[in-house]
C-alpha positions as CSV (number, residue, x, y, z in Angstrom):
1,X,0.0,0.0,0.0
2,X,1.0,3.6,-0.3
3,X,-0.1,7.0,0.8
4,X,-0.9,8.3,-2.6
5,X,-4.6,9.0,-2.9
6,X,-6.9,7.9,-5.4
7,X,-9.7,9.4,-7.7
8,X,-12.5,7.4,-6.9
9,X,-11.8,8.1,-3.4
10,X,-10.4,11.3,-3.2
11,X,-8.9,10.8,-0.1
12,X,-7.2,6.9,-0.3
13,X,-6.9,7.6,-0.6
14,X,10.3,13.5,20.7
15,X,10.3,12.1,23.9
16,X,11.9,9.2,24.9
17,X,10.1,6.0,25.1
18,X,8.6,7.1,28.0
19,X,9.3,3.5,30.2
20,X,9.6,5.4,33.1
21,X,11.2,3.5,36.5
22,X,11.7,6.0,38.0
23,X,14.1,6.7,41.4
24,X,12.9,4.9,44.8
25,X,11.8,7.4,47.6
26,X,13.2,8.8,50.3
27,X,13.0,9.3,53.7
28,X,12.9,13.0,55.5
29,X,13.3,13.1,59.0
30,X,9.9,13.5,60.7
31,X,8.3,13.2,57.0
32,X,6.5,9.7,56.1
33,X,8.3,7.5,53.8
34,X,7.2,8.3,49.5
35,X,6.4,4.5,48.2
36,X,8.2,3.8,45.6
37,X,6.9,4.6,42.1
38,X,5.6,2.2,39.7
39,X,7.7,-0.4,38.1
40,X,8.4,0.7,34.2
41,X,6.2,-1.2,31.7
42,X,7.7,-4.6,30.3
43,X,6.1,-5.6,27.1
44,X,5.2,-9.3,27.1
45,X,5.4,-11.7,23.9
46,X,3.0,-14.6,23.6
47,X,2.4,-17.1,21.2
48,X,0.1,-19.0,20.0
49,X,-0.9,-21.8,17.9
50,X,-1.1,-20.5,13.9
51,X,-4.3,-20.2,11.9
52,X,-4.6,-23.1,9.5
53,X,-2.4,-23.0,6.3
54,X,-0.3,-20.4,7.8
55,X,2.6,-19.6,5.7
56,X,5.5,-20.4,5.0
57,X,5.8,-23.6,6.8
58,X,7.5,-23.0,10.3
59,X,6.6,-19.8,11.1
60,X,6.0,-19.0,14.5
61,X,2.9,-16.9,15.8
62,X,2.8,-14.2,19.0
63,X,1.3,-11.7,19.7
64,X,3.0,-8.6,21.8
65,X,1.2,-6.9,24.9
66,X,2.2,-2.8,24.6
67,X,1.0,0.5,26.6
68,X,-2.4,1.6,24.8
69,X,-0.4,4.9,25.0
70,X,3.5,4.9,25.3
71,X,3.2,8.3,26.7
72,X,1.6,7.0,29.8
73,X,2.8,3.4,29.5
74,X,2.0,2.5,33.5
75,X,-1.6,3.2,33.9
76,X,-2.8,0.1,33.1
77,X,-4.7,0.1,29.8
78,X,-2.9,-1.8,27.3
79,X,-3.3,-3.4,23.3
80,X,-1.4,-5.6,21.5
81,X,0.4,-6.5,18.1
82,X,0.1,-9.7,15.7
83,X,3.7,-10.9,14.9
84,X,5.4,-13.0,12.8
85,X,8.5,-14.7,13.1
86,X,10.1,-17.1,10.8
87,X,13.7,-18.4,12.8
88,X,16.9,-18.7,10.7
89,X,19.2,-21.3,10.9
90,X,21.8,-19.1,12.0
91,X,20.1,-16.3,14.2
92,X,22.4,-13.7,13.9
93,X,19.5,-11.2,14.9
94,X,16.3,-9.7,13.4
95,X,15.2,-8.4,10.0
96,X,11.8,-7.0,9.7
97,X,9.8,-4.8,7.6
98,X,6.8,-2.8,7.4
99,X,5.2,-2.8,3.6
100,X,3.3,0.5,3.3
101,X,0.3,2.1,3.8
102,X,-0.4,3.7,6.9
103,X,-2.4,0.6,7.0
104,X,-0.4,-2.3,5.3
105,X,-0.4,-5.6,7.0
106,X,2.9,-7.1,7.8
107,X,1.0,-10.6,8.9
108,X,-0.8,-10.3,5.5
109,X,2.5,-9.4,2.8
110,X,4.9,-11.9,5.0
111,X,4.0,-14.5,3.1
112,X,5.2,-13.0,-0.1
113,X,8.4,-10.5,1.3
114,X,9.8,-13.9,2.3
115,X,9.4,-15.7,-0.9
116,X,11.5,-13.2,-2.6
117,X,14.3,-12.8,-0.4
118,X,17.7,-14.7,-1.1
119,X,18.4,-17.9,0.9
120,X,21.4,-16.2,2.6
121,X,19.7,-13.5,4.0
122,X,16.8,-16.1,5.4
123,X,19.8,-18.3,6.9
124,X,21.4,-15.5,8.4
125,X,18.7,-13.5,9.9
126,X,15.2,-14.5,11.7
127,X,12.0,-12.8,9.8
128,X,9.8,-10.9,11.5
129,X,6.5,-9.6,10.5
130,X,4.1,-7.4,12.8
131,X,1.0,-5.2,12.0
132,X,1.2,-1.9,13.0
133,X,-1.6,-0.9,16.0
134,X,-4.9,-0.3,14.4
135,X,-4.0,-2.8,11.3
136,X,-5.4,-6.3,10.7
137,X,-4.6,-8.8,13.9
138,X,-3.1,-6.2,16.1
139,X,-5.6,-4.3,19.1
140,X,-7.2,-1.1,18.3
141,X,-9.4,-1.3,15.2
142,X,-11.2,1.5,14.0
143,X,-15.4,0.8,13.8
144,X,-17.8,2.9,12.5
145,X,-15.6,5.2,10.2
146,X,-16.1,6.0,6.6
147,X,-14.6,8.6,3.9
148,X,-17.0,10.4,1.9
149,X,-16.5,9.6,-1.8
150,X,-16.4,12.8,-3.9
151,X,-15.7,13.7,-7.3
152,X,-15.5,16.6,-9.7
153,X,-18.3,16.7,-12.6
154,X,-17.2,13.9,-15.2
155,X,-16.7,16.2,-17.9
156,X,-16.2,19.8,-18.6
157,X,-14.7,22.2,-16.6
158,X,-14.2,22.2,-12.4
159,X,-15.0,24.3,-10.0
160,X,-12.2,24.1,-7.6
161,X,-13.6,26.2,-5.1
162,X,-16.4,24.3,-4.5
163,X,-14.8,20.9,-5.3
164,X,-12.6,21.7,-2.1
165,X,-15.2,23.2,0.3
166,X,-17.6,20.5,-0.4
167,X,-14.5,17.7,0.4
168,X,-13.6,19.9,3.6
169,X,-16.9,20.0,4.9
170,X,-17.6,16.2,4.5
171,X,-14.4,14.8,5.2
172,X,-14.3,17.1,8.6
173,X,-17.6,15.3,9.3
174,X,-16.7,12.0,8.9
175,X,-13.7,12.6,10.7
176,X,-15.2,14.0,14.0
177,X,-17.8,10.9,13.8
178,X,-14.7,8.2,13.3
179,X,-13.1,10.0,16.5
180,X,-16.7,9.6,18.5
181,X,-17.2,6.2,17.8
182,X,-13.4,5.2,18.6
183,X,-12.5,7.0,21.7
184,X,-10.3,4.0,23.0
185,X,-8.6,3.9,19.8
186,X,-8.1,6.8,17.4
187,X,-6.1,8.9,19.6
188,X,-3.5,6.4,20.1
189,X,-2.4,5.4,16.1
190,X,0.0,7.4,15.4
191,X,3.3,6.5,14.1
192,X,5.1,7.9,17.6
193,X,3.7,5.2,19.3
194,X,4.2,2.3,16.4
195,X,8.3,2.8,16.7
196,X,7.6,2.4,20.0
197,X,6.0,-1.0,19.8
198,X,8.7,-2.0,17.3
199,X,11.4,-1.4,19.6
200,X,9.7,-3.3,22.4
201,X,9.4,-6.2,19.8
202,X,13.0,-5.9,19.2
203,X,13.6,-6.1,23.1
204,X,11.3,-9.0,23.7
205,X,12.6,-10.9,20.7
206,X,16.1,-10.4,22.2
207,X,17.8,-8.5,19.4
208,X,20.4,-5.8,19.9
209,X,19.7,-4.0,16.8
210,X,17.3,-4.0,14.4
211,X,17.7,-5.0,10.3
212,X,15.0,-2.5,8.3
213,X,13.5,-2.4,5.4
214,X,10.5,0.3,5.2
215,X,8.9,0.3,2.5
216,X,6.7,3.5,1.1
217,X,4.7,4.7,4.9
218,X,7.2,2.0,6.3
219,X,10.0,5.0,5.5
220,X,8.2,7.0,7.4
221,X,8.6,4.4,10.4
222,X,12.1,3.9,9.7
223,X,12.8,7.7,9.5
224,X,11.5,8.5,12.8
225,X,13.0,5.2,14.4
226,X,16.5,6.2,13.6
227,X,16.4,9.7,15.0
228,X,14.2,8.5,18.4
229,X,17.0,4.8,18.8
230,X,19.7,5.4,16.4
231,X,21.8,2.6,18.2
232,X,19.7,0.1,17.2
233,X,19.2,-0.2,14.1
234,X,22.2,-2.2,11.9
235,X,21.4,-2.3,8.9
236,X,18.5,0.2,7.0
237,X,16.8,0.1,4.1
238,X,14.3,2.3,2.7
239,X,12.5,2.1,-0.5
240,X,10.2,4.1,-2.1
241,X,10.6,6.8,0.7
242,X,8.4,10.1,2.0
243,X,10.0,13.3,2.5
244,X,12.2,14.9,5.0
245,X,10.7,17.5,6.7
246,X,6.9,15.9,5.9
247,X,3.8,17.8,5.9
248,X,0.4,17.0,4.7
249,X,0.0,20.1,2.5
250,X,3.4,18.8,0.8
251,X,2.6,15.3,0.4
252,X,-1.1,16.5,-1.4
253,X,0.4,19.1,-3.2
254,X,3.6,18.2,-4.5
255,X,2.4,14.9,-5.5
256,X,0.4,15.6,-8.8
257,X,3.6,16.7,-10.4
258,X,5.1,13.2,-9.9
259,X,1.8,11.6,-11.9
260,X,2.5,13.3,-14.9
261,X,6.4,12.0,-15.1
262,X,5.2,8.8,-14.4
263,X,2.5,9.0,-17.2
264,X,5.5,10.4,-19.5
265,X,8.5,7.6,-18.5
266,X,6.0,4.8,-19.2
267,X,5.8,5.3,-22.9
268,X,9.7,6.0,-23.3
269,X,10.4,2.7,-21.0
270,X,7.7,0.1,-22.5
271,X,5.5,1.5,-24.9
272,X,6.7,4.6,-27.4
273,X,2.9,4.5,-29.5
274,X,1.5,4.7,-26.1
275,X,2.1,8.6,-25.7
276,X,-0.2,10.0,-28.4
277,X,-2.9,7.2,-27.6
278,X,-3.0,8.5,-24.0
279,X,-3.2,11.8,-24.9
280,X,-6.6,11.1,-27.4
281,X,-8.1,9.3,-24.7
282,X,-7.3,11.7,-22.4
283,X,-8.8,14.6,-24.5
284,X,-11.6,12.4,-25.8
285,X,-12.8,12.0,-22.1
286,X,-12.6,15.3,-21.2
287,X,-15.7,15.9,-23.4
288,X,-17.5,12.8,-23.0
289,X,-18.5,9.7,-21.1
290,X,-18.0,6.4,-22.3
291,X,-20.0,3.6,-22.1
292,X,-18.9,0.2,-21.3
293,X,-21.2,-3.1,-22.4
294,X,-21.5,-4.2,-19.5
295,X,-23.5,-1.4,-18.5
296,X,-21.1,0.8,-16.8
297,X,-19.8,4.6,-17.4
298,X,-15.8,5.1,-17.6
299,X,-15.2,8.7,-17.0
300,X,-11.6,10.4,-16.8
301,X,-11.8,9.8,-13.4
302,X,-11.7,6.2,-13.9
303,X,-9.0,6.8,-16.5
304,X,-6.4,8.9,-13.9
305,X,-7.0,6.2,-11.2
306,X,-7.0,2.9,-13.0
307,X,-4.1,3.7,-15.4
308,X,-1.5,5.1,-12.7
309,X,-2.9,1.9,-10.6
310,X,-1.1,-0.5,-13.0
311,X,1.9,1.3,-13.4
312,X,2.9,0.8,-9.7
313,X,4.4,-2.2,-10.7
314,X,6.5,-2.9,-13.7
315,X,5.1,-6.5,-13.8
316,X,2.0,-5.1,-15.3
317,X,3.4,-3.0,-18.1
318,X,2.4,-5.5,-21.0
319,X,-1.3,-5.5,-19.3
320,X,-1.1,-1.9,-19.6
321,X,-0.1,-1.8,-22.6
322,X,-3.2,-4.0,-23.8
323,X,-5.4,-1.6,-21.6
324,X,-4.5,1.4,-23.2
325,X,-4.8,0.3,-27.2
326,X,-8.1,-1.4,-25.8
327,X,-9.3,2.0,-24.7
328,X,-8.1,3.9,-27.6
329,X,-9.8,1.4,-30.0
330,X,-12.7,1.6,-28.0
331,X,-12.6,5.1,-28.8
332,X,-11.6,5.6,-32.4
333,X,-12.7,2.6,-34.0
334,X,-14.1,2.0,-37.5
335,X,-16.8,0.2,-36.8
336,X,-19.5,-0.6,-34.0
337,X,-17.5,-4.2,-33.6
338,X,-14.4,-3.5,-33.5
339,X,-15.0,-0.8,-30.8
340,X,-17.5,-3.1,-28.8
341,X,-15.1,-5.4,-28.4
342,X,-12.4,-3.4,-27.5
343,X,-14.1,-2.0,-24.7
344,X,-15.5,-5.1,-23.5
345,X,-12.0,-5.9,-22.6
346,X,-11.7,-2.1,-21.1
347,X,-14.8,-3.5,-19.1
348,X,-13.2,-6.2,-17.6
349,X,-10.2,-5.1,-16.6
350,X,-12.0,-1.7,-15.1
351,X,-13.9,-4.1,-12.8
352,X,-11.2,-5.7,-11.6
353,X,-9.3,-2.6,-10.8
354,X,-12.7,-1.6,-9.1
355,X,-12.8,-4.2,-7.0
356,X,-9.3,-3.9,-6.1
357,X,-9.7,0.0,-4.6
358,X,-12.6,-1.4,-3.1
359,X,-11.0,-4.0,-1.1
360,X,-8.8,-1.7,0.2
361,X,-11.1,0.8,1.3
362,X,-10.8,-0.6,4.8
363,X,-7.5,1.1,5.4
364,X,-8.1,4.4,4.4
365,X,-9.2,5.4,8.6
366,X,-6.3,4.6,9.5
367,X,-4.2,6.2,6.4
368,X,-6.2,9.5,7.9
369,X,-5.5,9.1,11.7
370,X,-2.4,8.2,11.3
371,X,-1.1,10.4,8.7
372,X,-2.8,13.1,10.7
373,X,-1.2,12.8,14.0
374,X,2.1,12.7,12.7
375,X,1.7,15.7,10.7
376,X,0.0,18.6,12.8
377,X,-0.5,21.2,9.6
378,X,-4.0,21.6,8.3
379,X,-4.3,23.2,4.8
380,X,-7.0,25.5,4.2
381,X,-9.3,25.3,0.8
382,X,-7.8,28.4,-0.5
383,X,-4.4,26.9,-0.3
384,X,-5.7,23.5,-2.4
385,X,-7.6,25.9,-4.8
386,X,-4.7,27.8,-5.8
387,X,-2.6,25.0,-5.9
388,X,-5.0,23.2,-8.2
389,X,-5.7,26.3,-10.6
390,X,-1.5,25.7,-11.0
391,X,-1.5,21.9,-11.4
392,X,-4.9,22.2,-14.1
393,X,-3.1,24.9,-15.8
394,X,0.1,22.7,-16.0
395,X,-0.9,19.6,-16.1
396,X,-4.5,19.0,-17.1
397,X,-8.1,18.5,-15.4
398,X,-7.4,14.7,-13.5
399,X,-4.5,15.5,-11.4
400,X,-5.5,18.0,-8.9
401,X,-8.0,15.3,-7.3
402,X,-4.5,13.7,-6.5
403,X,-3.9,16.3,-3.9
404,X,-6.5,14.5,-1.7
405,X,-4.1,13.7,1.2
406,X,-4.0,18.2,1.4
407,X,-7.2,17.7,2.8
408,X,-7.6,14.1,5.0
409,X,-7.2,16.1,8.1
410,X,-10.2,18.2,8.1
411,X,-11.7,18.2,11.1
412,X,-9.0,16.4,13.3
413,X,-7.3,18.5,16.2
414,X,-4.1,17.3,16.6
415,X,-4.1,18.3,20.5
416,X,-6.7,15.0,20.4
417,X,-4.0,12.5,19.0
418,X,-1.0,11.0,19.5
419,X,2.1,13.1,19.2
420,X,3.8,14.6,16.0
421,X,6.9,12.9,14.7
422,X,10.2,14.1,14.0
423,X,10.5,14.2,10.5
424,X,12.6,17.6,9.5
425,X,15.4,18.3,7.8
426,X,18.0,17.5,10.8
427,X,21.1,15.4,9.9
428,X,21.2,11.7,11.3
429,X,24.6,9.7,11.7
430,X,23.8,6.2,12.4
431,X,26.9,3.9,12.3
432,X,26.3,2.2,9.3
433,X,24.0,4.3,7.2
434,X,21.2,3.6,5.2
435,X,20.9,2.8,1.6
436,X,18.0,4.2,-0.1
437,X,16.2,2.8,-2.8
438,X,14.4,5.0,-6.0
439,X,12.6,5.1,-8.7
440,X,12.7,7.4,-11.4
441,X,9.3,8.0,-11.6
442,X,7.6,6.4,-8.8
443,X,3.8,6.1,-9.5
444,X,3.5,6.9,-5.3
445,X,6.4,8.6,-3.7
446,X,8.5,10.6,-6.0
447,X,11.7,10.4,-6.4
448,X,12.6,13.8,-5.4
449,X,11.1,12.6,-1.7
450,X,13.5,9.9,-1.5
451,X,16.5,12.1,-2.8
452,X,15.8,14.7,-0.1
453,X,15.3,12.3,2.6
454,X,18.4,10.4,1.8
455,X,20.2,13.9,1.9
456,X,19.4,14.0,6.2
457,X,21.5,11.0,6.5
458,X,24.9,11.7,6.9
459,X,27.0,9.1,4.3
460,X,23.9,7.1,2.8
461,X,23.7,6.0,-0.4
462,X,21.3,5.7,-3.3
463,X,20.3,3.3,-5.5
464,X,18.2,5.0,-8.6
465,X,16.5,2.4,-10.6
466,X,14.5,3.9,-14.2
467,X,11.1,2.4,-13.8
468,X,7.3,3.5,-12.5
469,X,7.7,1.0,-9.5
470,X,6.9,1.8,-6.3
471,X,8.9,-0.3,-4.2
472,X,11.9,-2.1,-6.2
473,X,14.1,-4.0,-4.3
474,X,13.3,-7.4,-5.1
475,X,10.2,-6.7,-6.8
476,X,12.1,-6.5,-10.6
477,X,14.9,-8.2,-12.2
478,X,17.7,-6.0,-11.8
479,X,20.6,-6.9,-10.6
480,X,22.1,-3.5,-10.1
481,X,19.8,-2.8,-7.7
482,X,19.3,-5.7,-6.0
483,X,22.8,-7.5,-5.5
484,X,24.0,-4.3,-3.8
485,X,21.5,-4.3,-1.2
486,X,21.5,-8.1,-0.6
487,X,25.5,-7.1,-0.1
488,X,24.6,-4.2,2.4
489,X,22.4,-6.4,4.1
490,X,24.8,-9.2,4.8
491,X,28.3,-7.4,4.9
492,X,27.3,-3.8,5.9
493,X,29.3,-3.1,2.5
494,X,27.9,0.2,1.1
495,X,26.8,0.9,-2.5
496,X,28.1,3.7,-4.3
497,X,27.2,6.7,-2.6
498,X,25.0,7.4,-5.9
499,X,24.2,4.5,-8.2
500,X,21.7,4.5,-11.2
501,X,20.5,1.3,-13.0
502,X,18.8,1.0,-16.4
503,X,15.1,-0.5,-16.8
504,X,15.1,-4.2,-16.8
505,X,11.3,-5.4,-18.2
506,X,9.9,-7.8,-16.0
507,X,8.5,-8.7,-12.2
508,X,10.0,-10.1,-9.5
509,X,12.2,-13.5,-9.7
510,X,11.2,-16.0,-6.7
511,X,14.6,-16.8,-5.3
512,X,13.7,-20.4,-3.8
């Protein structure tokens, strides 16, 4: 998952770790004794037997009792997180990972993050998997929340000012209801507390350190883990990263720009005719809505969503490929037959794509809560309408709805959730730094995020593969990218402080 937001859903879309001992009291002459304070929370592991079919075969289930709120960790009220842990024959320590989001299960992707990782990386190091508070098996789920869906006229022109007031005003009101109905939960999802928990599951797993990989939201996690425990973290990876010094008008707002390099690198990687078909459909659906046989409308809202959707991963280049002459076909065929059945395949591949976003609906809560108390600035709808008069006049119609995430927050006092994290443009030295990995022009988190990100950690390097992917290390074929960080990972040798690798067509190759 990512934290880009999509069309049809216009929003998909430091203190210390506050285990406080304290010092035994004393005794004053003629004063009565001070009892001692309360012992500093110790986070308990327990496992238990695996659902059925659990995979891979071996792995071990637990789950993790945590403070509900690390800032008050002794008062009694506590949750827990779903882990995952698959041992190594070797046990040199831990590597775990956290795949995106905010709202991607770990319990859910472990499965498939292990399948692709070399054999001596699973020798060496035990696998662990978790999902973050709020997500999937761990405590504190979110009931009774919903995101309005909202979306400009189909065709024509758009109304900006109204488009934004009209989100404000319902997202603010779901917002305030998803707080009301979660009391116990919402204000304790932030991504302060989540390092939190990941350092206690470090702690009761019995590692010293800490091997990384964040991926998308999970560089987020990573981020503000290595300037809150900077000791324990040995080796850190993070791919397909957010930007130093975050805030949510700058994740709504720069992103738009991003979409339109990624709709340009596509052609020039995989499909050259592809450019001037895009742009027919494009201008084609500007003025009209098509219908599909099977009943259906596909507007250009459809369009901006579903298209950057399958450019997220390389892997599905020739099906975009297919999806876009289908769709142009459908459009400026000769006949009634030829264009029927052109979009019948638009139709079918649409629905799918449908059901997709739909399915993950379910995170988008969380995306808002948590993106929200890590990020205390609230944009206004003046600052979205200007900035979307700019991206329109740039860019075209579709991609200001892409600045969704400018306005998740409506509604949500930060004073009412969990603290801000520390995500500005201070230097970190770890002792061994981290590599970061890019993309060229990553469908979700542009490359110009990672770059600046990269540049707050003293010595890192980066790995800058030419593709739309969002997340590459081990989800294409090239070895450029992918033997250096396997090296990192089990040597602590460093890449080239700035490496580049050319496109290599293709998915991800199963290593066992």
């Amino acid at each position: 998952m990512d934290i880009s937001t999509t069309t049809r859903r216009w929003v998909t879309a430091a203190a210390a770790s506050a285990l406080l001992a304290g010092l035994a009291g004393v005794t004053a002459p003629a004063a009565p004794a001070v009892s001692p304070a309360a012992p500093a929370f110790t986070p308990k592991l327990t496992s238990y037997k695996c659902p059925p079919k659990t995979l891979p075969a071996g792995v071990q289930c637990a789950r993790l009792t945590v403070p509900l709120d690390w800032q008050t960790p002794t008062d009694g009220r506590t949750t827990t997180i779903d882990v995952r842990v698959m041992r190594s024959k070797e046990g040199r320590g831990g590597f775990t990972f956290n795949p995106g989001g905010p709202g991607g299960s770990g319990i859910d992707s472990f499965p498939g993050v292990y399948s692709l990782l070399p054999d001596e990386i699973v020798s060496r190091f035990d696998f662990v998997g978790w999902d973050p508070r709020g997500v999937g098996g761990s405590g504190l789920k979110l009931k009774g929340c919903s995101l309005p869906t909202f979306l400009p006229p189909d065709i024509g022109p758009v109304e900006w000012q109204a488009f934004w007031q009209d989100a404000f005003e319902k997202a603010g009101a779901a917002n305030a209801a998803c707080v009301a109905a979660n009391p116990d939960a919402a204000p304790y999802l932030g991504t302060w507390q989540v390092i939190r928990d990941l350092d206690a599951l470090r702690a009761a797993l019995g590692y010293s350190q800490w091997n990384y990989w964040g991926m998308s939201y999970g560089t987020r996690i990573g981020n503000v883990y290595a300037r809150t425990f900077p000791n324990r973290l040995r080796a850190t990876i993070l791919d397909g990263s957010l930007p130093a010094d975050e805030s949510i008008y700058r994740l709504g707002t720069s992103f738009p720009v991003n979409l339109q390099v990624t709709t340009e690198l596509y052609p020039a990687l995989a499909a050259p005719d592809a450019a001037r078909k895009i742009r027919i459909i494009e201008n084609h659906l500007n003025s009209a809505v098509l219908p599909l046989p099977d009943g259906t409308k596909y507007t250009r809202w459809d369009w901006a969503e579903q298209y950057r959707t399958l450019l997220r991963s390389q892997n599905d280049y020739g099906g975009t490929r297919v999806y876009v002459d289908s769709l142009y076909t459908g459009i400026t065929g000769k006949t009634p037959g030829e264009r029927g059945k052109a979009l019948k395949f638009v139709a079918s591949i649409s629905e799918q794509l449908r059901k997709a976003a739909k399915a993950n609906e379910a995170i988008y809560p969380v995306l808002a809560l948590v993106n929200c108390s890590d990020l205390h600035d609230r944009p206004t709808v003046e600052q979205l309408v200007t900035a979307s008069q700019m991206v329109e006049g740039n860019y075209g119609v579709t991609l200001p709805v892409f600045m969704g995430n400018a306005a998740v927050c409506a509604g949500l006092d930060p004073a009412g959730l969990s603290p801000a994290v520390p995500t500005g443009p201070s230097t970190v030295a770890l002792k061994n730094p981290p590599v970061f990995v890019l993309t060229t022009g990553d469908v979700a988190t542009p490359w110009v995020w990672g770059r600046g990100l990269a540049n707050t950690f003293a010595r890192s390097s980066t790995i800058t593969y030419d593709s739309t992917q969002h997340v590459a290390y081990l989800s294409t074929p090239s070895a450029c990218l992918n033997d250096p960080v396997t090296e990192y990972l089990l040597t602590l040798t460093m890449p080239p402080r700035v490496l580049g690798c050319p496109f290599v067509p293709g998915g991800p190759t199963p290593v066992r």
